[in-house]
C-alpha positions as CSV (number, residue, x, y, z in Angstrom):
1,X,0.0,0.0,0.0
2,X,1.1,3.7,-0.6
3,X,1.8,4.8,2.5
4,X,0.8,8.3,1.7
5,X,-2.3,8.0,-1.2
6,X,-3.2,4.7,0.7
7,X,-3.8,3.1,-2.7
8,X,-3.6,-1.0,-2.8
9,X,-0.3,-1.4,-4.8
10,X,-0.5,-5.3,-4.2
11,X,-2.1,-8.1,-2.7
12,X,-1.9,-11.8,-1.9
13,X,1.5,-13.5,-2.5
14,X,2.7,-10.2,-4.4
15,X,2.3,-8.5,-1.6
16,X,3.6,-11.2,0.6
17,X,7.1,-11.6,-1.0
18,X,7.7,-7.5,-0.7
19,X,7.3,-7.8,3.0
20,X,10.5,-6.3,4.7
21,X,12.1,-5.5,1.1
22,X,10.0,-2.1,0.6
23,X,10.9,1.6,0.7
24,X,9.4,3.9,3.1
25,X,7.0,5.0,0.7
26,X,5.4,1.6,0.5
27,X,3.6,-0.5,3.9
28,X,3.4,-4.3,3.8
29,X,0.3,-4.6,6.0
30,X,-1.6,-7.6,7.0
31,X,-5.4,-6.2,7.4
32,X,-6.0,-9.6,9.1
33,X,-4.6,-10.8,12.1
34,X,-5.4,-14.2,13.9
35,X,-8.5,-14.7,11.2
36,X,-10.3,-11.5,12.4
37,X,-10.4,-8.0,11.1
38,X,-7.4,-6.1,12.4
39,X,-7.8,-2.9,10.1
40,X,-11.4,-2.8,8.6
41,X,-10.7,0.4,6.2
42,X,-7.7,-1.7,4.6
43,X,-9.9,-5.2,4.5
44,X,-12.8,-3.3,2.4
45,X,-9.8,-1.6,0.3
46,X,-8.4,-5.3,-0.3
47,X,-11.8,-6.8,-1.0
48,X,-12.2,-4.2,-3.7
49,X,-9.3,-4.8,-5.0
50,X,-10.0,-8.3,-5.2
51,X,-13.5,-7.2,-6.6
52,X,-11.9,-5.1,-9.5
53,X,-9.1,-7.4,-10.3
54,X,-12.1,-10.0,-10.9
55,X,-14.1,-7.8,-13.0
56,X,-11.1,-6.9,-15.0
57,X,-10.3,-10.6,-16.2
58,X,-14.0,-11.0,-17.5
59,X,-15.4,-12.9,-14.8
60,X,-17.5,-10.1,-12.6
61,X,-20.5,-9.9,-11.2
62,X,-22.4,-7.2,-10.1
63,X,-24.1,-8.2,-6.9
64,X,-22.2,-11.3,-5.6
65,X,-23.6,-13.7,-2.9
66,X,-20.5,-14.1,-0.6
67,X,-19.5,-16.7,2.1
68,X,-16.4,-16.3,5.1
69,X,-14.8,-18.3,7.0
70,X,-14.8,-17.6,10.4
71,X,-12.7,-18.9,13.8
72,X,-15.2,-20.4,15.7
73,X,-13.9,-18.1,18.3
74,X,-14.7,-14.9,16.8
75,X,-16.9,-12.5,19.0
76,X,-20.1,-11.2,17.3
77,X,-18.2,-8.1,17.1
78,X,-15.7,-9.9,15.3
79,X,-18.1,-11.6,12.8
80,X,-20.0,-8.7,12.6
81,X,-16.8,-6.4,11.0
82,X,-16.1,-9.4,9.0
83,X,-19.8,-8.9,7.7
84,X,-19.9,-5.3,7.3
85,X,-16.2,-5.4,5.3
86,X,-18.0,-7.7,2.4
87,X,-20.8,-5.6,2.5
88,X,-19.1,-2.7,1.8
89,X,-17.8,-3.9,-1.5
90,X,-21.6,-4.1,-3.1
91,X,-22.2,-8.0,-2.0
92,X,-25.6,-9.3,-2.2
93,X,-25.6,-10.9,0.8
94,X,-22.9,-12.4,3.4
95,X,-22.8,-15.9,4.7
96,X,-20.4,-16.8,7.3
97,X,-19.2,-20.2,8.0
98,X,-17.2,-21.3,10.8
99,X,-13.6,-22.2,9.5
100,X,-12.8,-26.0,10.5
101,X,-16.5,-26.9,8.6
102,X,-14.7,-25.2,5.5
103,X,-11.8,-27.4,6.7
104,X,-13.7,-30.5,6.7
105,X,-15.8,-29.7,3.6
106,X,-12.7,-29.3,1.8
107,X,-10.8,-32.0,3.2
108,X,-14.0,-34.6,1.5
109,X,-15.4,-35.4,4.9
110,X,-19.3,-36.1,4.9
111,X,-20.3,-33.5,7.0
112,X,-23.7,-34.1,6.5
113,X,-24.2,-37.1,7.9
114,X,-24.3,-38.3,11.3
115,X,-21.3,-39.4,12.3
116,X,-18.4,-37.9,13.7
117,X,-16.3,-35.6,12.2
118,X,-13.1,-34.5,13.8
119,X,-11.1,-31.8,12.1
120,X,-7.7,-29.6,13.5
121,X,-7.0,-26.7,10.7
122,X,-3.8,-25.4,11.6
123,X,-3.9,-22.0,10.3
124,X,-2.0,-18.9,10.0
125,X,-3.6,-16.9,12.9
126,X,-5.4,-19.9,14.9
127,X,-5.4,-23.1,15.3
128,X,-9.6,-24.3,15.2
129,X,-10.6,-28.1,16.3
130,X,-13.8,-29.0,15.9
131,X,-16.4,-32.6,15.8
132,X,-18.7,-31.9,13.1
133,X,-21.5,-34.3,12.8
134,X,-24.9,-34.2,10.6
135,X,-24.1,-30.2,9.1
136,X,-23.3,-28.7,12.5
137,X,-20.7,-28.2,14.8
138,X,-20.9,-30.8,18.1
139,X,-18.0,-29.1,20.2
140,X,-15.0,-26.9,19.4
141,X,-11.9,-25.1,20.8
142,X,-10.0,-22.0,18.6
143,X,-7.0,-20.9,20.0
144,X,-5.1,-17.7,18.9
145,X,-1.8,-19.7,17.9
146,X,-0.9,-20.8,14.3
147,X,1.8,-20.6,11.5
148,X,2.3,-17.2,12.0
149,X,3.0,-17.6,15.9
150,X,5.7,-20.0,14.9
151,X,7.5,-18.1,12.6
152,X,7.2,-15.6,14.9
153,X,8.6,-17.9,17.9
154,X,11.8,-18.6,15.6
155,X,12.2,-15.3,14.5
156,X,12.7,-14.3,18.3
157,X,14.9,-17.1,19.3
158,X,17.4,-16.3,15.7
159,X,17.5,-12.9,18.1
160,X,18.3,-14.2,21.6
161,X,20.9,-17.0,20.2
162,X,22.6,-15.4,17.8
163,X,21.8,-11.6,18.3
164,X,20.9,-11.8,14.0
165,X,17.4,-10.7,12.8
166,X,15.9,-12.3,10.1
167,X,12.6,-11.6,8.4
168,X,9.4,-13.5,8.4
169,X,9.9,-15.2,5.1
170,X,12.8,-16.5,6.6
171,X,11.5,-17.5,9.4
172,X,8.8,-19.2,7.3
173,X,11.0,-21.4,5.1
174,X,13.0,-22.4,8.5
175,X,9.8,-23.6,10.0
176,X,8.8,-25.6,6.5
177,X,12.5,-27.0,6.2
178,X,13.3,-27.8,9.9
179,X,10.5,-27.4,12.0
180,X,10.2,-30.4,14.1
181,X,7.1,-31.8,16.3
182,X,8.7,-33.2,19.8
183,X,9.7,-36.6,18.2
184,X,13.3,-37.9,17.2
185,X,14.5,-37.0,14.2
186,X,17.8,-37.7,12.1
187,X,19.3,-33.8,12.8
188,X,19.0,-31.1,10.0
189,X,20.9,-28.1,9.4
190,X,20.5,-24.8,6.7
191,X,22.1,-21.7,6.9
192,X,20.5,-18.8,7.3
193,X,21.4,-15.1,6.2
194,X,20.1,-11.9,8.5
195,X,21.3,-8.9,10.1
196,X,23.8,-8.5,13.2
197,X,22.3,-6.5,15.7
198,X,25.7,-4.9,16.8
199,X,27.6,-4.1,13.8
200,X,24.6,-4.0,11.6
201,X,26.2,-5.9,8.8
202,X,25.0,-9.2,7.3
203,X,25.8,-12.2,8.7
204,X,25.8,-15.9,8.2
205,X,24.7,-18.5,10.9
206,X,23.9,-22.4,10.6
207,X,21.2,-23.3,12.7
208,X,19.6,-27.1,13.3
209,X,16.5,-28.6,13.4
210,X,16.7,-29.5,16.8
211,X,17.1,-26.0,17.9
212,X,13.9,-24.8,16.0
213,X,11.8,-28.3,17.5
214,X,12.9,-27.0,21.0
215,X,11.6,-23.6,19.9
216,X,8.4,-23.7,18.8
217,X,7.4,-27.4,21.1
218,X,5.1,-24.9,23.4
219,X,3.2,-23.9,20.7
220,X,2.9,-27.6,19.3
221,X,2.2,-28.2,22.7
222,X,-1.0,-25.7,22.9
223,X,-2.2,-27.3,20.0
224,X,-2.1,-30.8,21.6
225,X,-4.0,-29.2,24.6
226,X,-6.5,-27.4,22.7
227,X,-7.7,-31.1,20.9
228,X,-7.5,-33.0,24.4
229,X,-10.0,-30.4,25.5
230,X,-12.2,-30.8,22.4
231,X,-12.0,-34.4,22.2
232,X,-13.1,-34.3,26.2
233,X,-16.1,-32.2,25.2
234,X,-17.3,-34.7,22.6
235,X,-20.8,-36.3,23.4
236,X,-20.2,-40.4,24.7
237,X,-21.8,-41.2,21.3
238,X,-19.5,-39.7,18.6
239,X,-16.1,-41.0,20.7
240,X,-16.0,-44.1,18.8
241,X,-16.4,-42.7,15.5
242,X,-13.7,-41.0,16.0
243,X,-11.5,-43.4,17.4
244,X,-12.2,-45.5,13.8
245,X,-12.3,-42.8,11.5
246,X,-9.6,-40.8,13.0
247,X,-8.5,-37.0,13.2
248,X,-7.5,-34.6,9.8
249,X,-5.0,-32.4,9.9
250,X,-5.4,-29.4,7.7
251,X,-3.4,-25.5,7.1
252,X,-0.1,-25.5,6.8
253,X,0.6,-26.0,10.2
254,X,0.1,-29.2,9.7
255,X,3.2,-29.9,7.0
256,X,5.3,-29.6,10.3
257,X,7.4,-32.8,10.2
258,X,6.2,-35.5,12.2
259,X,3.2,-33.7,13.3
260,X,1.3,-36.7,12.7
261,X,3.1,-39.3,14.4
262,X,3.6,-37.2,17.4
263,X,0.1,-36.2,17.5
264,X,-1.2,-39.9,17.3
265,X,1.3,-41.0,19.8
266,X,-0.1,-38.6,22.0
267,X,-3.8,-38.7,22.2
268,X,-3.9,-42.2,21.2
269,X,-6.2,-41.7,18.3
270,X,-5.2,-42.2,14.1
271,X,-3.8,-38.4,12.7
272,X,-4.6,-38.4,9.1
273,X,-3.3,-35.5,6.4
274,X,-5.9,-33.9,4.5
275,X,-5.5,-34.6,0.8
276,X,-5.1,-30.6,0.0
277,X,-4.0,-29.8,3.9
278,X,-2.9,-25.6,2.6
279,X,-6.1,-25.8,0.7
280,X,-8.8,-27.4,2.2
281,X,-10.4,-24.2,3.6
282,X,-10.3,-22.7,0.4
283,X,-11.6,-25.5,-1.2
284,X,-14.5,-25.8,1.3
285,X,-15.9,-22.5,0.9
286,X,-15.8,-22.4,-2.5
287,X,-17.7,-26.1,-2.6
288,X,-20.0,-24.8,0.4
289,X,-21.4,-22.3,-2.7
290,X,-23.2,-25.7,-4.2
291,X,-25.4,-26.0,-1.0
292,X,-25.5,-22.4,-0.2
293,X,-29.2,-23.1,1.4
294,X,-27.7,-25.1,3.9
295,X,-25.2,-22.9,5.6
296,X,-27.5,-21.1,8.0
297,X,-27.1,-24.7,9.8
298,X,-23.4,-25.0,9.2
299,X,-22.7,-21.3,10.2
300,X,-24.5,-22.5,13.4
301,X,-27.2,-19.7,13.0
């Protein structure tokens, strides 16, 4: 974004990969922070932009009917500025549909039938477990601590260890390359390039992946808690459907290495991947469009 005209310059992964590497002149800003609004004059500028972008390439409508994804921990204030934001940008109407149903929907589960449904979406902002059985939501847990609290943690040990900053794109291809759950592992190193924070000159360090496992293992660690507490919650009735079918991990959290296996060893119940774990929410809203008449029931309205 200009940061004087406040014109939208670029979004999405344009906008991403000029994070840190822009003049004064220019602001990298994330208008959404732990999947709520965070700055709700930037999120309508972004969903315009999205809006005109779409018109542009030939495929716009004039009055779209819009569904968002939603923690399931978002206050009504939250969901209401989430609301308002689409609105602003000439929608037809706004549906909003709790995030791990967009998760499961995405991820192939039958949602609509009654059986159990058990779903952790690892996200950027938040981390949302939820049993989904017959279209609605049985119990659930969101907890503010994702992808984007991981790269964070790494970034501020880089700091404390080796007094070197790095940036969060760095930080985000240590975490994909050796972020570790709390399980041995056959030890990994990279280097990594940043800034000394006494002499201010760039500076090479090799870091390993068991540093970064020890790093972020609180935050894995919240995650594990967060699905104990969901799983406790669970109606007697759905607990052995989801000791046969299992638990699907989706958002990229859950490409951590050996997520699976350290999850499964821990709450003694099968960890599946999602086919299209980065995806699946995506995937799920946009398929959630086919049976738009039943999302009042899936939104939990």
């Amino acid at each position: 974004m200009d940061a004087h005209t406040k014109d939208v310059l670029a979004i999405g992964t344009e906008a991403k990969n000029m994070i840190g590497k822009t003049p004064a002149s220019i602001v990298a800003i994330r208008p959404m922070r732990d999947g709520v609004i965070a700055d709700f004059d930037i999120t309508s500028g972004l969903l315009r932009e999205i809006m005109r972008r779409i018109n542009a390439s030939g495929g716009g409508f004039k009055k779209p009917k819009v569904v968002v994804c939603t923690p399931t921990g978002a206050t009504s204030v939250e969901r209401r500025a989430i609301s308002d934001a689409v609105s602003s940008m000439g929608a037809r109407s706004v549906v909003l549909i709790e995030e791990p149903v967009a998760a499961a929907i995405g991820a192939e589960l039958p949602v609509d039938e009654p059986i159990a449904n058990t779903i952790v979406d690892i996200g950027g902002g938040t981390t949302e477990i939820a049993i989904i059985s017959y279209g609605g939501v049985v119990s659930s847990t969101s907890i503010r601590t994702g992808g984007d609290h991981i790269d964070e943690e790494i970034i501020a040990y880089i700091r404390k260890m080796y007094n070197v900053l790095i940036g969060e794109s760095t930080a985000e291809r240590i975490k994909m390359e050796l972020g570790y759950a709390p399980i041995p592992h056959a030890e990994a190193t990279m280097e990594i390039r940043g800034r000394d924070l006494l002499t201010g000159l760039p500076k090479v360090v090799t870091i390993s992946s068991n540093e970064i496992q020890d790093a972020i293992s609180e935050l894995l660690n919240r995650v594990l808690e967060a699905i104990r507490l969901t799983l406790e919650k669970c109606p007697a009735e759905l607990s052995g459907d989801i000791v046969d079918r299992g638990i699907i991990l989706t958002g990229g959290g859950a490409l951590i290495h050996g997520l699976q296996e350290w999850l499964t060893s821990q709450i003694d119940v099968p960890v599946h991947m999602a086919p299209n774990p980065m995806e699946s929410v995506a995937i799920g809203t946009g398929k959630s469009l086919e049976y738009i008449e039943k999302l009042d029931k899936l939104s939990g309205k």
